[in-house]
C-alpha positions as CSV (number, residue, x, y, z in Angstrom):
1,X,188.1,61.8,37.1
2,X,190.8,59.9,35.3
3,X,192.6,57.5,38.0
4,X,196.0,56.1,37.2
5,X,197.5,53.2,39.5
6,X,200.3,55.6,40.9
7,X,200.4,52.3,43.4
8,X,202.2,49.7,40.4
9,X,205.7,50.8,40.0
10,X,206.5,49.2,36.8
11,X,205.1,46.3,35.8
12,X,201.7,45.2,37.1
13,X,200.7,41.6,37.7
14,X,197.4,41.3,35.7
15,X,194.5,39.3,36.3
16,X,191.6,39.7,34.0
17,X,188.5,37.4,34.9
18,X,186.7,35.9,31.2
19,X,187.6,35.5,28.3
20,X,185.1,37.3,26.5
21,X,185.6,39.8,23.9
22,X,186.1,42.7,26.7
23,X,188.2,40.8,28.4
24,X,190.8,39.7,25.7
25,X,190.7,42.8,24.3
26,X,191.7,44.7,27.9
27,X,194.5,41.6,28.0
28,X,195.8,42.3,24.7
29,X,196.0,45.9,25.5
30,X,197.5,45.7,28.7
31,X,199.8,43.3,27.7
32,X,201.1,45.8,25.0
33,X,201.8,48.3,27.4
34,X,203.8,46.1,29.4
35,X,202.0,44.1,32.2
36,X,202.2,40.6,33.3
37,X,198.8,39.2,32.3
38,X,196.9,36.3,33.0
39,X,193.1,35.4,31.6
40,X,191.3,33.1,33.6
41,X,188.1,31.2,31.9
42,X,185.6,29.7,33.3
43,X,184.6,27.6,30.3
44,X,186.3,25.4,28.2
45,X,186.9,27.6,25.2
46,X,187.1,31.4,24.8
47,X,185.1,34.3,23.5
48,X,182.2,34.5,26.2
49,X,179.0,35.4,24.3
50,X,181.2,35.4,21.4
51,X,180.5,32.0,20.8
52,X,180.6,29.3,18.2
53,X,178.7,26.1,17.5
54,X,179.3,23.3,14.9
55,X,177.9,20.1,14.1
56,X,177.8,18.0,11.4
57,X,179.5,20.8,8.7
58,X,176.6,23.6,10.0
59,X,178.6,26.2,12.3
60,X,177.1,29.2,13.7
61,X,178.0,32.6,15.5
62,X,175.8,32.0,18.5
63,X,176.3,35.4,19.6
64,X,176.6,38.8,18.3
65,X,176.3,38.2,14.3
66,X,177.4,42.0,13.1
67,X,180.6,44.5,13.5
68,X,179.5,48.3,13.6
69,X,182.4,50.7,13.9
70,X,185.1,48.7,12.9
71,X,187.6,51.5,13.9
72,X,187.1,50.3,17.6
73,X,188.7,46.9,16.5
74,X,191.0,48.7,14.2
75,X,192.4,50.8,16.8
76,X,192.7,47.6,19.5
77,X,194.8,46.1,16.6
78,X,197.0,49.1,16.1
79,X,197.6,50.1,19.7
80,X,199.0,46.1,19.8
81,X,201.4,46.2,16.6
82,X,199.0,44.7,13.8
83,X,196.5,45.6,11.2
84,X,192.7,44.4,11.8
85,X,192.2,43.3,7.8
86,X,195.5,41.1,8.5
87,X,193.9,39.2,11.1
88,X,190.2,39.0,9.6
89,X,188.6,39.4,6.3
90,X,186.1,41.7,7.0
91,X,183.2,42.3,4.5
92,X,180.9,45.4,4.3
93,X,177.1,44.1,3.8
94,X,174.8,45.7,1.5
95,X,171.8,45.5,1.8
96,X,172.5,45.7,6.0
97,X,169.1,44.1,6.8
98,X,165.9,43.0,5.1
99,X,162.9,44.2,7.2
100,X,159.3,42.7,6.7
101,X,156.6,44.5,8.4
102,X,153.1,42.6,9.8
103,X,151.5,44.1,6.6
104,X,153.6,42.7,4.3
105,X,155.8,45.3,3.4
106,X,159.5,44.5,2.3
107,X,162.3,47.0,2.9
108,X,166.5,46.3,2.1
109,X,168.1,48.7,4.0
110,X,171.0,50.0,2.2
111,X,174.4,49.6,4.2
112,X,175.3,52.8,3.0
113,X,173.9,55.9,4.5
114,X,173.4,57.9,1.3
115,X,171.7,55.4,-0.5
116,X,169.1,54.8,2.4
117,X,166.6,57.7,2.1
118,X,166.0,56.3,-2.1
119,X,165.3,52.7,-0.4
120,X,163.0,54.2,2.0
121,X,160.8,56.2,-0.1
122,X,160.9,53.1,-2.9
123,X,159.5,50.6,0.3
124,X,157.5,53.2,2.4
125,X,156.7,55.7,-0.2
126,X,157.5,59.1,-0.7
127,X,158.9,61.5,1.9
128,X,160.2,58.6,3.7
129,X,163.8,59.1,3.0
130,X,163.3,62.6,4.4
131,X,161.8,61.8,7.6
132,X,164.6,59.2,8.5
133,X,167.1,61.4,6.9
134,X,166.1,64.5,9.3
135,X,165.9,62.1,12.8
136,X,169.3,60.7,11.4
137,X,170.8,64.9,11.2
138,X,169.7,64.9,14.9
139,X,171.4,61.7,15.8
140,X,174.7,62.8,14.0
141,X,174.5,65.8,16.4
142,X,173.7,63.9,19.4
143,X,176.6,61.3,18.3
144,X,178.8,64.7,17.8
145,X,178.1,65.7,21.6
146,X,178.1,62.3,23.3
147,X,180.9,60.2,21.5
148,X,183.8,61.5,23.6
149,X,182.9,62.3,27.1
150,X,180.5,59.5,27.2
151,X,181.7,56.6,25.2
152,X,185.4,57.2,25.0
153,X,185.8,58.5,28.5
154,X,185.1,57.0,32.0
155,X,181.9,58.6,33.5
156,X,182.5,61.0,36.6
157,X,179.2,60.8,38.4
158,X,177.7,64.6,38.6
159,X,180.7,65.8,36.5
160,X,179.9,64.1,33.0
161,X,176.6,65.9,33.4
162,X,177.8,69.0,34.6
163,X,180.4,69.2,31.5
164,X,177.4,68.8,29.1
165,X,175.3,71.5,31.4
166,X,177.9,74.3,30.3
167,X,176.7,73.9,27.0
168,X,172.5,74.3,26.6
169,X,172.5,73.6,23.2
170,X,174.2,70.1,23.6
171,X,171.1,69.6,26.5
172,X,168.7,70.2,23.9
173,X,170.3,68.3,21.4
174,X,171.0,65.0,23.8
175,X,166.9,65.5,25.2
176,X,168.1,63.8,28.2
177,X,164.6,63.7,29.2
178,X,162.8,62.4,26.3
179,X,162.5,58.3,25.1
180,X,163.4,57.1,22.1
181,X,159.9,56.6,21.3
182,X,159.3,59.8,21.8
183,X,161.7,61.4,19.6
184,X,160.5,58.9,16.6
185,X,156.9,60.6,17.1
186,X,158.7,64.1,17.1
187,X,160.6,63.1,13.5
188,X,158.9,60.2,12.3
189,X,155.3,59.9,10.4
190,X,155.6,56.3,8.5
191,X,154.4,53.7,11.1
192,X,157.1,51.6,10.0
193,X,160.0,53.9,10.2
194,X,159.2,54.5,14.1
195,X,159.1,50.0,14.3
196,X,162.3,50.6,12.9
197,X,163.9,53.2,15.4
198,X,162.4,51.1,18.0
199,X,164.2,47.9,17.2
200,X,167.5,49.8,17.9
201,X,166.8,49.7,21.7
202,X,166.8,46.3,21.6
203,X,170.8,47.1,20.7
204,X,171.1,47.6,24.4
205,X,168.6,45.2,25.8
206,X,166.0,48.3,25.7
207,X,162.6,49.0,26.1
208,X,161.9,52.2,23.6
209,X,159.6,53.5,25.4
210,X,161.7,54.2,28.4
211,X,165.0,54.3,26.5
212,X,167.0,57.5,26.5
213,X,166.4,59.4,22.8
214,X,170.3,59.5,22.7
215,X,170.1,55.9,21.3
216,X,169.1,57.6,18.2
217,X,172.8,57.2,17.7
218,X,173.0,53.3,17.2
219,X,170.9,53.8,13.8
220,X,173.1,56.4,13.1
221,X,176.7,54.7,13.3
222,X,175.3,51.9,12.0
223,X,174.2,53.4,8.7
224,X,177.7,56.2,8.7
225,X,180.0,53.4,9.6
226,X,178.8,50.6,7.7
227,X,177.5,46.9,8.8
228,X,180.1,44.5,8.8
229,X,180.6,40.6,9.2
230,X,184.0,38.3,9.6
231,X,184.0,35.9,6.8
232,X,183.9,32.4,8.5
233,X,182.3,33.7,11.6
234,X,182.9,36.6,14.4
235,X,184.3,33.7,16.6
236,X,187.3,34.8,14.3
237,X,188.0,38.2,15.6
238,X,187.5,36.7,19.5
239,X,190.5,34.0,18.0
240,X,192.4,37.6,16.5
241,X,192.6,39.8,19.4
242,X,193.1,36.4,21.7
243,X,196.2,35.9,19.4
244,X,197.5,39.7,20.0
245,X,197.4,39.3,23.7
246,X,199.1,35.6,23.2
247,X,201.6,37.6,20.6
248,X,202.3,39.8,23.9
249,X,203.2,37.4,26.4
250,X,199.5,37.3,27.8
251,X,198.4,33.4,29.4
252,X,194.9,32.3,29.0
253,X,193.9,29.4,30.7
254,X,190.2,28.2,30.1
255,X,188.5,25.4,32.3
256,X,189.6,28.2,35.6
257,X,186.2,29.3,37.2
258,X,187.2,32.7,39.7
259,X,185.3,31.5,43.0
260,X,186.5,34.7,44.7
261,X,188.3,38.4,43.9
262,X,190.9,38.6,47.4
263,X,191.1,41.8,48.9
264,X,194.2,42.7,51.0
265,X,195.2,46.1,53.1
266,X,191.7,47.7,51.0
267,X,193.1,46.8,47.8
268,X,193.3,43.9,44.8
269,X,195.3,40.8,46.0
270,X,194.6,38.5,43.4
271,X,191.7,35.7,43.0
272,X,191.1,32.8,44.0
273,X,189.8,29.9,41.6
274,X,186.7,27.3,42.5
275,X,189.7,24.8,42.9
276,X,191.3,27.0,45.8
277,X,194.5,27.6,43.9
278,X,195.4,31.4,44.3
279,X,196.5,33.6,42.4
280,X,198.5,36.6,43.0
281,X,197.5,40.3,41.0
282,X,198.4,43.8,41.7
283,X,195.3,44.9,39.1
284,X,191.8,42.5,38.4
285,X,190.2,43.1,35.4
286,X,186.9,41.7,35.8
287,X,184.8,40.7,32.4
288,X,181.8,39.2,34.0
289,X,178.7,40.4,34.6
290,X,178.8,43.0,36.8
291,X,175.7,41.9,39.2
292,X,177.6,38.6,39.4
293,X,181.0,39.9,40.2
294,X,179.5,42.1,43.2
295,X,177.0,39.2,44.4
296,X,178.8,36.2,44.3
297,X,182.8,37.5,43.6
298,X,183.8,40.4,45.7
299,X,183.6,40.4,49.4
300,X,181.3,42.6,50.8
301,X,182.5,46.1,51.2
302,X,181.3,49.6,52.0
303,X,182.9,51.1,49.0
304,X,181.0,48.7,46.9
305,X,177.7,49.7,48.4
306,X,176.6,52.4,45.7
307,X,177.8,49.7,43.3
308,X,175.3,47.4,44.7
309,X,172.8,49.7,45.4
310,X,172.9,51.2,41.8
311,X,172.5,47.3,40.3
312,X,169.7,46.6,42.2
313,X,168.4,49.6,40.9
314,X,169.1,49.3,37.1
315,X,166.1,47.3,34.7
316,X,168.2,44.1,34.2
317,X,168.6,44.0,30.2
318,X,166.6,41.7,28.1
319,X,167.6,38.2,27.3
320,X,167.3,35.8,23.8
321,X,166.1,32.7,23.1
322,X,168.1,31.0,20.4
323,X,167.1,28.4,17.3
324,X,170.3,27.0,15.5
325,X,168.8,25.4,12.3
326,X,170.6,23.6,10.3
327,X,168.4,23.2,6.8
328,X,168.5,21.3,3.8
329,X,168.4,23.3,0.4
330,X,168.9,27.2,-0.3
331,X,166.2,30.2,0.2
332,X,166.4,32.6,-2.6
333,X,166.7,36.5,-1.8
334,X,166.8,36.3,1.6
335,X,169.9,38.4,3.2
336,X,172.6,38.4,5.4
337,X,169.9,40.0,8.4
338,X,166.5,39.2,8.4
339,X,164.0,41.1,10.7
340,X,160.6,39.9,10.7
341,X,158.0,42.1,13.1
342,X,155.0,41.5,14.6
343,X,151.8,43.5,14.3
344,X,151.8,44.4,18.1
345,X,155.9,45.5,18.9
346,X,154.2,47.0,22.4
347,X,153.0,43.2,23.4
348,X,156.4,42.0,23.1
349,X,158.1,44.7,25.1
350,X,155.6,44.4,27.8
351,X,155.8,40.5,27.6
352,X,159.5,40.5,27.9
353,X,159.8,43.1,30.7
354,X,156.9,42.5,32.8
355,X,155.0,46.0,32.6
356,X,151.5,47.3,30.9
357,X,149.5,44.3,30.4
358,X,152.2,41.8,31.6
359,X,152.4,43.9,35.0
360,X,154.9,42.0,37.4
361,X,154.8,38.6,35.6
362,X,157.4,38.7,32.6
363,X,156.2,36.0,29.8
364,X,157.6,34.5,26.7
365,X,156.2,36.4,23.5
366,X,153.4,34.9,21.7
367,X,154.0,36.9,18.4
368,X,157.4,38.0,18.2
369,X,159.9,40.0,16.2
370,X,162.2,37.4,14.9
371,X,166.0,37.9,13.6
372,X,167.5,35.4,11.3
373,X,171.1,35.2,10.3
374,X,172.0,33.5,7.7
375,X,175.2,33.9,6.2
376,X,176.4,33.1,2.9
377,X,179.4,32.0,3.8
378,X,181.0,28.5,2.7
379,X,182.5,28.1,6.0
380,X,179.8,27.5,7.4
381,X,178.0,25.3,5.8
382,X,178.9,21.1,4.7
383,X,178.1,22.1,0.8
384,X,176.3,24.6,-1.4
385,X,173.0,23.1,-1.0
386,X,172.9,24.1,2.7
387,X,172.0,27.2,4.8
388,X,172.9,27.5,9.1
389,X,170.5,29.8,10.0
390,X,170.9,31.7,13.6
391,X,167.3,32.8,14.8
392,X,167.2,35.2,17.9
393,X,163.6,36.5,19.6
394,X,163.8,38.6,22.4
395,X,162.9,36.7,25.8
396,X,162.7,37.7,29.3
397,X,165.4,36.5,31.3
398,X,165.2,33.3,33.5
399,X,164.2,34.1,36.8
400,X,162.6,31.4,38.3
401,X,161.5,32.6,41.3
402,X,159.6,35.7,40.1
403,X,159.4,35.8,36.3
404,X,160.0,32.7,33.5
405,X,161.7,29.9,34.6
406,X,163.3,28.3,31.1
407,X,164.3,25.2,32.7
408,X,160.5,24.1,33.1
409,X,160.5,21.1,31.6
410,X,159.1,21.2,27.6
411,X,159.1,25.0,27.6
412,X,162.1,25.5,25.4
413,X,160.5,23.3,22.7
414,X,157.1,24.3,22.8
415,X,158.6,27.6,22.4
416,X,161.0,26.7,19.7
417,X,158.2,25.6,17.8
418,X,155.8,28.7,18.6
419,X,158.7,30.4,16.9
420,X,158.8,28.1,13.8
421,X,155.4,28.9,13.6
422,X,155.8,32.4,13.6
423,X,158.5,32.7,11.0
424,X,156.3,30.1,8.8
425,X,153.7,32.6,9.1
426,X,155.5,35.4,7.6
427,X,157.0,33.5,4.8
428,X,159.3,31.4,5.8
429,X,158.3,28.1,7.0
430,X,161.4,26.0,7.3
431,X,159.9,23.0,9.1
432,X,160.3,20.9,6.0
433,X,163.9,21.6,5.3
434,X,164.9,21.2,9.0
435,X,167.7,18.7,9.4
436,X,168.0,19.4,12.7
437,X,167.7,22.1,15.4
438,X,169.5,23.4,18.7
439,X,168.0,25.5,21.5
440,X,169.4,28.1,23.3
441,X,167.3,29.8,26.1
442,X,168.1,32.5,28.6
443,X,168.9,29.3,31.1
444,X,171.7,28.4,29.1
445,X,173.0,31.6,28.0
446,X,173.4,32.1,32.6
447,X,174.5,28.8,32.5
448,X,177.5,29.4,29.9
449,X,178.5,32.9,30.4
450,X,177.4,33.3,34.0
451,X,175.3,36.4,33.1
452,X,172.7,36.7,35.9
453,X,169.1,35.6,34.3
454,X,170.6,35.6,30.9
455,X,170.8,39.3,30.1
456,X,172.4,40.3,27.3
457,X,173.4,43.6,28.4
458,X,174.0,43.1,31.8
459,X,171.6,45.9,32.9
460,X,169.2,47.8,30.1
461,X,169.0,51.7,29.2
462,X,165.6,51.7,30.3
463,X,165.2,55.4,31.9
464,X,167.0,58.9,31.7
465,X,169.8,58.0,34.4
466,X,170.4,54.1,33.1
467,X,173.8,55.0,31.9
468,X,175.1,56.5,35.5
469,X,173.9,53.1,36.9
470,X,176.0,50.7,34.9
471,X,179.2,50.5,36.8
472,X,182.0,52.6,36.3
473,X,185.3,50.9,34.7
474,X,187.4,52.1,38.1
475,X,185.6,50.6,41.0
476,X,186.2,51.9,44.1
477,X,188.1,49.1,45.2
478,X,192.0,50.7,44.2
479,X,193.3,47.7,42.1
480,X,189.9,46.8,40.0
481,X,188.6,47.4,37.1
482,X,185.7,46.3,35.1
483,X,185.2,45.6,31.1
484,X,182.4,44.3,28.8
485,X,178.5,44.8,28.2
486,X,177.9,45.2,31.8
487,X,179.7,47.7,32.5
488,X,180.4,51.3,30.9
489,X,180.1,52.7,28.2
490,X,177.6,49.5,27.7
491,X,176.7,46.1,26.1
492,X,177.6,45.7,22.0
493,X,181.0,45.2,20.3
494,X,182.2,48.5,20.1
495,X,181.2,49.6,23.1
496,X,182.9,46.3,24.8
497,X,185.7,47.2,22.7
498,X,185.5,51.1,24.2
499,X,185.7,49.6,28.2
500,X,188.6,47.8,27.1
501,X,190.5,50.6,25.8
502,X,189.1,53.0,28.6
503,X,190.7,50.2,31.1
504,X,194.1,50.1,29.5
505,X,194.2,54.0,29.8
506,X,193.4,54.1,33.9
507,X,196.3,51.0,34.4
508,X,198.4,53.2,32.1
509,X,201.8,51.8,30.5
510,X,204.3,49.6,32.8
């Protein structure tokens, strides 16, 4: 049920905690309708996993690399007074991603859906293209069906379920019960095409084999809506939609860690900051992640206690281990995205979440899928005979007490080179070229966006009911509100972008 804040005559004194995308965007908005708002930053810069790194003329995204369904940003910029393509210069990628399988086989995925199934069938061989094509008619159902009561909308418990119940044929479609792996085996023949369906759980910080089918949907928009990227970085759109709350009347401070959200008379009071300085809200929008908001933030309460007992619950989402390399001389062919996958995708999923053969003892991956970024993009490079290359593997998160602990000293570089190795090993050995590296393990990404262990996502998909144990975007505690991967509709930059504007529509206009 849809809960307004009948309580704030007028205008509401705003506090959102982080500055990450979910958070500026849910400042910008609110500040357009009205409110008094104040971002408060625990770091010294803005943009949360949104990141940016430079050194030297190399400068890297050092978070999320891609836009998909740029009408979530375009409707953030509109519902604030401006047009997104004023703000950024946004450029559609074709081909999307280059894939190389363990075998040796090359795909470029189209970035546009009707030229995909010709790609397919030229890389995979014929009847390809149909196969994908006929999973992808499923997913454009399923997308149909789940876009507006469970993306667009805030989730109601037993009624969200009960509203798709009335209607068998939307059951069937959805498959609650059935994994994404399993409905790759129901559609999909090619051995590679199910590698590929599998690497969209990894969207959500997934396992595929206990992922909901639904996330069918993720190839889906990506292919319909197109693959996008902000020339000279996505740290340009966190700038952007900081600069339409700013436009607003919105304040951002940065270098103001929230120690504690302050409860008074049941409801939001304000916060208080590590310093002790207090500060005064009739609304909190919180932005962090949402196990660390309930453990360490909020007092406890008992109309928290499903919220805490549904976290503990939840698969936390997988983490990433990061290379920044910053290399000497140009690589021909290679594009924008660059998967490269391992003979065994099943060893890396049970490596990362501690299950099959890795039962209860999470490990980095010996031979992993790694994803290179490399743009081609002046910006971000010191001259054209230079490429800054963003390499992600999916890692377990740091948990030093019962899983990986990535602060063990030498482990992030023995690693780092393990993964050099790796990529050598399927063609593209950059040791030689290396001016010089940065890592980035699941240690530092807790460290710098206080998400607990390092997960991506907050908590994963992994299992039919996954989505109804991500917290709502109303608590329970009258006055607070939650935005970003952690918490519904999920992790990704639409779907941060989809908390933000389901936020702004529960505080409602001044």
């Amino acid at each position: 049920m849809t809960r307004r804040l009948a309580t704030v005559a007028g205008v509401a004194r705003v506090v959102v905690v982080g500055a990450g995308l979910g958070g500026l965007a849910a400042a910008a908005r609110l500040a357009a309708l009205g409110h008094a708002v104040t971002v408060l930053e625990q770091a010294a810069e803005f943009g949360g996993k949104l990141g940016w790194f430079t050194r030297d003329g190399h400068s890297f995204d050092t978070g999320p690399s891609l836009v998909t369904l740029p009408q979530v940003q375009r409707d953030l910029f509109a519902a604030t007074g401006a047009r997104l393509e004023d703000a950024v210069d946004l450029v559609r990628l074709d081909p999307a991603v280059g894939y190389r399988f363990a075998d040796g086989t090359a795909l470029a995925m189209p970035g546009r859906l009707d030229a995909v199934p010709a790609a397919l069938d030229d890389a995979l061989g014929p009847d390809a293209g149909r196969q994908w094509s006929a999973l992808l008619d499923r997913a454009a159902t399923m997308w149909r069906i789940s876009e507006e009561p469970f993306l667009r909308t805030p989730l109601a418990g037993a009624a969200t379920l009960a509203r798709l119940a009335r209607r068998p044929g939307d059951v069937r479609a959805i498959a609650p019960w059935q994994s994404l792996r399993g409905l790759g085996r129901q559609y999909l023949r090619h051995p590679h095409l199910r590698t590929l369906l599998d690497r969209y759980a990894t969207y959500s910080g997934s396992d595929p084999r206990r992922a909901p089918a639904v996330l069918a949907t993720v190839p889906y928009a990506e292919q319909a809506f197109g693959s996008w990227y902000v020339r000279g970085g996505l740290h340009r759109l966190a700038r952007a939609v900081l600069e339409r709350a700013v436009a607003h009347g919105a304040v951002v401070r940065t270098g103001s860690a929230v120690a504690r959200v302050l409860l008074d008379a049941g409801r939001v009071a304000g916060v208080q900051l590590a310093g002790g300085e207090r500060v005064a809200a009739d609304v909190v929008v919180s932005g962090v992640d949402a196990a660390a908001l309930h453990t360490d933030l909020l007092p406890e309460d008992r109309r928290t206690r499903a919220a805490r007992r549904d976290l503990g619950r939840a698969t936390p989402s997988l983490s990433g281990f990061v290379l920044l390399l910053a290399l000497r001389g140009r690589t021909e062919g290679l594009a924008h995205h660059t998967v490269l996958f391992p003979d065994d995708y099943d060893a890396e999923f049970d490596a990362v979440f501690g299950v099959g053969r890795h039962a209860g003892h999470p490990a980095p991956v010996a031979d992993p899928t790694v994803y290179i970024s490399a743009p081609e993009d002046p910006a971000l490079v010191p001259d054209a005979d230079s490429e800054s290359w963003f390499v992600l593997v999916n890692a377990p998160r740091h948990d030093p007490v019962g899983g990986v602990d990535w602060s063990s000293p030498g482990l992030a570089e023995r690693y780092a080179d393990r993964v050099l190795e790796v990529m050598a090993a399927r063609g593209h050995d950059v040791r030689g070229r290396l001016r010089w590296r940065v890592v980035r393990t699941p240690a530092d990404l807790e460290r710098d966006t206080g998400s607990v262990g390092g997960s991506i996502y907050g908590t994963s998909s992994n299992g039919s009911r996954a989505a109804f144990l991500r917290p709502a975007n109303a608590s329970q505690v009258p006055g607070l509100f939650l935005v970003g991967g952690s918490a519904h509709p999920g992790g990704g930059l639409p779907l941060v972008g989809l908390s933000a504007q389901i936020v702004a529509g529960l505080v409602g206009p001044a």
